[in-house]
PyMOL CGO cylinders between C-alpha atoms (Angstrom):
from pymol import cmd
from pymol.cgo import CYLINDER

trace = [
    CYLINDER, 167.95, 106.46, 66.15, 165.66, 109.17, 64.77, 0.3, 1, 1, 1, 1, 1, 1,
    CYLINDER, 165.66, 109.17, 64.77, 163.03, 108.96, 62.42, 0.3, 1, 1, 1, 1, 1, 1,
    CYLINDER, 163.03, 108.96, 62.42, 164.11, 107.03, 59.42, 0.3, 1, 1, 1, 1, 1, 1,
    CYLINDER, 164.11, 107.03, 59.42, 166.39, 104.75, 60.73, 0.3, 1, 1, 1, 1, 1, 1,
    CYLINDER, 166.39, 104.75, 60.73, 166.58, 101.45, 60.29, 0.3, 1, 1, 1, 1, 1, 1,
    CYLINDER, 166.58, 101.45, 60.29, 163.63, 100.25, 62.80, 0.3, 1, 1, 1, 1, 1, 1,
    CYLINDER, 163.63, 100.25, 62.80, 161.06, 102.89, 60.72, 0.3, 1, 1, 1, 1, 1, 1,
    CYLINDER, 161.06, 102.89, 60.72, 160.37, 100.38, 58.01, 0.3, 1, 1, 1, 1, 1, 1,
    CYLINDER, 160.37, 100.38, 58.01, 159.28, 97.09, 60.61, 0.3, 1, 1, 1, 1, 1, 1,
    CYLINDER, 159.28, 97.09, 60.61, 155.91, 97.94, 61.26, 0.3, 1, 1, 1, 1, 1, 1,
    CYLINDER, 155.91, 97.94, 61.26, 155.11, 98.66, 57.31, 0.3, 1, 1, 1, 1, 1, 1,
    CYLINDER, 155.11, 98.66, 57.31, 157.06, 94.90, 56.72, 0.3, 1, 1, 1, 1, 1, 1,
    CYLINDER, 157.06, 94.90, 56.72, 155.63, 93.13, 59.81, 0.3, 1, 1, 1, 1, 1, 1,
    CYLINDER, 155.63, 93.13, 59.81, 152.10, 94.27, 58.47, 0.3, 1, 1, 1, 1, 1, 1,
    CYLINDER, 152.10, 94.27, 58.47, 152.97, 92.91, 54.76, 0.3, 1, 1, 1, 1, 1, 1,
    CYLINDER, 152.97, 92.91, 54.76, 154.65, 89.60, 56.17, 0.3, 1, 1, 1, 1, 1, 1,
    CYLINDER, 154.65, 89.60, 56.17, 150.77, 88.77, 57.91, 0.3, 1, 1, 1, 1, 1, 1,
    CYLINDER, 150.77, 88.77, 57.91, 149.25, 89.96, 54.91, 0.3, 1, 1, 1, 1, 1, 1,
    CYLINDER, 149.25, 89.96, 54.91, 150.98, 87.96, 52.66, 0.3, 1, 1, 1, 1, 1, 1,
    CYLINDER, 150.98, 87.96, 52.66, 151.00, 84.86, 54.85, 0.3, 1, 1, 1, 1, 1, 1,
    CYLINDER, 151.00, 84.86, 54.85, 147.36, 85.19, 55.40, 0.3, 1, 1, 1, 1, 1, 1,
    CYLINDER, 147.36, 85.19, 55.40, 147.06, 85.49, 51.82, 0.3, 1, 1, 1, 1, 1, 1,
    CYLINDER, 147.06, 85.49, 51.82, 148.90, 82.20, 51.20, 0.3, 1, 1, 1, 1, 1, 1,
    CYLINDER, 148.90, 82.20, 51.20, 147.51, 80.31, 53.58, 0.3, 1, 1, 1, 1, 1, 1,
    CYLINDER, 147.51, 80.31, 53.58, 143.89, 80.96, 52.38, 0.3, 1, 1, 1, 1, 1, 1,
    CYLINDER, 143.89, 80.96, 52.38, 144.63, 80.49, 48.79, 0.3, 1, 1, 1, 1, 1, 1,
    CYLINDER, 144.63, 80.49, 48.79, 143.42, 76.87, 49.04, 0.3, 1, 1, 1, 1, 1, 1,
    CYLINDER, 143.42, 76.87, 49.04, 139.92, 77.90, 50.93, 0.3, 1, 1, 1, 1, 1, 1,
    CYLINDER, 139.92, 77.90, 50.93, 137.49, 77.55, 48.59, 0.3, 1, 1, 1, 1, 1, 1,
    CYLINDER, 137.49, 77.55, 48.59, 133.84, 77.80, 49.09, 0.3, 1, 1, 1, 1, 1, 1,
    CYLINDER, 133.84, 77.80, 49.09, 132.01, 74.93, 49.55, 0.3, 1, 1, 1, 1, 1, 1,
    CYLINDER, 132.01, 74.93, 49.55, 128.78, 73.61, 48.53, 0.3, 1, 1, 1, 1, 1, 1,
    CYLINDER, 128.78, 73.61, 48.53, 125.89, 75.56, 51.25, 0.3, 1, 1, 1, 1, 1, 1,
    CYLINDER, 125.89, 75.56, 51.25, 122.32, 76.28, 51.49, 0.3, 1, 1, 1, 1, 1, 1,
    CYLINDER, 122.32, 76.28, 51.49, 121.38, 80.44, 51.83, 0.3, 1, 1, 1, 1, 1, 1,
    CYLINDER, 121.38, 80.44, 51.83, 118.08, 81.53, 53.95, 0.3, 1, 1, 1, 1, 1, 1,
    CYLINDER, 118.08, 81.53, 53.95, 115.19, 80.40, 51.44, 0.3, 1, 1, 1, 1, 1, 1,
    CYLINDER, 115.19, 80.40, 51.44, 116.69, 76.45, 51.63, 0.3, 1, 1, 1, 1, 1, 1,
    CYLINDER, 116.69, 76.45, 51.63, 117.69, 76.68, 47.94, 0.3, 1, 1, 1, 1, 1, 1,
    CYLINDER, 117.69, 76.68, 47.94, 121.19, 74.95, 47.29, 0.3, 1, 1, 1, 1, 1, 1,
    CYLINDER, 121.19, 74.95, 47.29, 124.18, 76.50, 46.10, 0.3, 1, 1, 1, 1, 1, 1,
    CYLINDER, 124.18, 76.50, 46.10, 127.34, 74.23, 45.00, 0.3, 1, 1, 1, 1, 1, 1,
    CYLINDER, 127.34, 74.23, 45.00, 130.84, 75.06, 46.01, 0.3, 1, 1, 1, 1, 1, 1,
    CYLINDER, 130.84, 75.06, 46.01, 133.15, 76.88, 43.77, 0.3, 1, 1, 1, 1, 1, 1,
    CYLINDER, 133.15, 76.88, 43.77, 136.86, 77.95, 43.26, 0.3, 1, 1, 1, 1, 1, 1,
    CYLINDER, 136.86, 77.95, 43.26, 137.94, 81.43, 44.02, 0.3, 1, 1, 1, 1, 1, 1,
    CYLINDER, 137.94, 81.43, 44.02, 140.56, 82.61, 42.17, 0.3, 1, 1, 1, 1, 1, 1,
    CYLINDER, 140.56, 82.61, 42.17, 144.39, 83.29, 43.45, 0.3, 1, 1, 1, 1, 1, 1,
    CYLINDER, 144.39, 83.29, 43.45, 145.25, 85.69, 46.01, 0.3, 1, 1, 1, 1, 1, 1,
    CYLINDER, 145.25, 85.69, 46.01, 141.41, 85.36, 46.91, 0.3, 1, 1, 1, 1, 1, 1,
    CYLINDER, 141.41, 85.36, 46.91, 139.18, 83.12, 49.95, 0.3, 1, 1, 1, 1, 1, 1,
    CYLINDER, 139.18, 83.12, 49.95, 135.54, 82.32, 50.54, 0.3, 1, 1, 1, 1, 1, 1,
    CYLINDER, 135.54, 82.32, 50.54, 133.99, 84.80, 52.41, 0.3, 1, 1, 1, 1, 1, 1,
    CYLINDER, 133.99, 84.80, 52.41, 130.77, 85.75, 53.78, 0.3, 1, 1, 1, 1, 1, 1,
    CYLINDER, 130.77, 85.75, 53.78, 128.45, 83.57, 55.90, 0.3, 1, 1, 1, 1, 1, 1,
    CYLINDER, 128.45, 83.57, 55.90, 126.89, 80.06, 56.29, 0.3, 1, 1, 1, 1, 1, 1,
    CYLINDER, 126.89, 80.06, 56.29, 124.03, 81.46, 53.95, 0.3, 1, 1, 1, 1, 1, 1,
    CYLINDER, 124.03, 81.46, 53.95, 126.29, 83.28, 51.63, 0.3, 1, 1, 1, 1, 1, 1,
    CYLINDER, 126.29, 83.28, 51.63, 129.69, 82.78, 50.20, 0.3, 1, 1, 1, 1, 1, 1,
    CYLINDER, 129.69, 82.78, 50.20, 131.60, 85.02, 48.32, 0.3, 1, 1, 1, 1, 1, 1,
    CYLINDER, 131.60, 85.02, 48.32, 135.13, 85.63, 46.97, 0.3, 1, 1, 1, 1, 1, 1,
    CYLINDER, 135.13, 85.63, 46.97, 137.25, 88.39, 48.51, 0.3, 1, 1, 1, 1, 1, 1,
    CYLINDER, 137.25, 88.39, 48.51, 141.04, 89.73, 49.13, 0.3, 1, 1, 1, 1, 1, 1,
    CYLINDER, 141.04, 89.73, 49.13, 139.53, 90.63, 53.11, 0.3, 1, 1, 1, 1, 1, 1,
    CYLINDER, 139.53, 90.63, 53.11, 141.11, 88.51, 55.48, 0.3, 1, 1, 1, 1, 1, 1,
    CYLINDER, 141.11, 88.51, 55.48, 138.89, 89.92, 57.90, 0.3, 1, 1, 1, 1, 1, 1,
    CYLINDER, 138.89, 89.92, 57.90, 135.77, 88.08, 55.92, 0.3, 1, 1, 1, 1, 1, 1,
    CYLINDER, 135.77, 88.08, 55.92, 137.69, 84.70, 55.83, 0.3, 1, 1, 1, 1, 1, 1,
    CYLINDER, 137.69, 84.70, 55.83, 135.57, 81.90, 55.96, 0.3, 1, 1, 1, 1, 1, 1,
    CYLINDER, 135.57, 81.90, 55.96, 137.75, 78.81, 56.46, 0.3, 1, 1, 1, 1, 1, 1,
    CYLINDER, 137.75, 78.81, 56.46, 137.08, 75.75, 54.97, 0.3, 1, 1, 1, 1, 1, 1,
    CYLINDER, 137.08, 75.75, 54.97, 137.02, 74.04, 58.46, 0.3, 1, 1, 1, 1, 1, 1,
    CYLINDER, 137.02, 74.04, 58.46, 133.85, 76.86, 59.35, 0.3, 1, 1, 1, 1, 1, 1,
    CYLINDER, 133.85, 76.86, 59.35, 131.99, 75.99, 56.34, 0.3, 1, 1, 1, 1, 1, 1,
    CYLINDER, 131.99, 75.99, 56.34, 131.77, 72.48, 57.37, 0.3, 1, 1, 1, 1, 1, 1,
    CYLINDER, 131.77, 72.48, 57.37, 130.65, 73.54, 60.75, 0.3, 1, 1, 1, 1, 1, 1,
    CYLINDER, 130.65, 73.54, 60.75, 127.94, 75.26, 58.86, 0.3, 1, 1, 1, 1, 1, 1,
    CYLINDER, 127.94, 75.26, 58.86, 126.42, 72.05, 57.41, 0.3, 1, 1, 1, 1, 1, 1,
    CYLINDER, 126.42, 72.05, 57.41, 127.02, 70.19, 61.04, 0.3, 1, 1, 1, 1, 1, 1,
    CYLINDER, 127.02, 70.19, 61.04, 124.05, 72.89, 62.38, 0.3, 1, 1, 1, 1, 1, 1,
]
cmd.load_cgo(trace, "trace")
């Protein structure tokens, strides 16, 4: 097959099906409660849909970046150390 055939579309879909599913997946991680760099305490909050917590144990965030993901099961590893 040339270009344009059938097989030309699979990459495009295979990188929408992980975006999507990562999407999903993360729509329940919401940022917990944490304490940033100067010890002042922040409470959690709920980011909105099609968005995740992001950011760091000192700062949380709400983003569409799967690559800034911070899961729920990470934040509590935060507060362990």
């Amino acid at each position: 097959m040339g270009p344009g055939g059938p097989a030309s579309g699979w990459p495009l879909a295979g990188t929408l099906l992980v975006a999507v599913a990562a999407s999903m997946v993360a729509g329940g991680e919401d940022c917990l409660w944490y304490v940033d760099r100067n010890g002042s305490w922040h409470p959690g909050f709920d980011c909105e849909f099609f968005t995740f917590c992001c950011g760091t144990c000192h700062q949380r965030y709400c983003c569409r970046d799967p690559l800034r993901l911070l899961t729920e099961r990470q934040q509590r590893h935060c507060l362990a150390f």
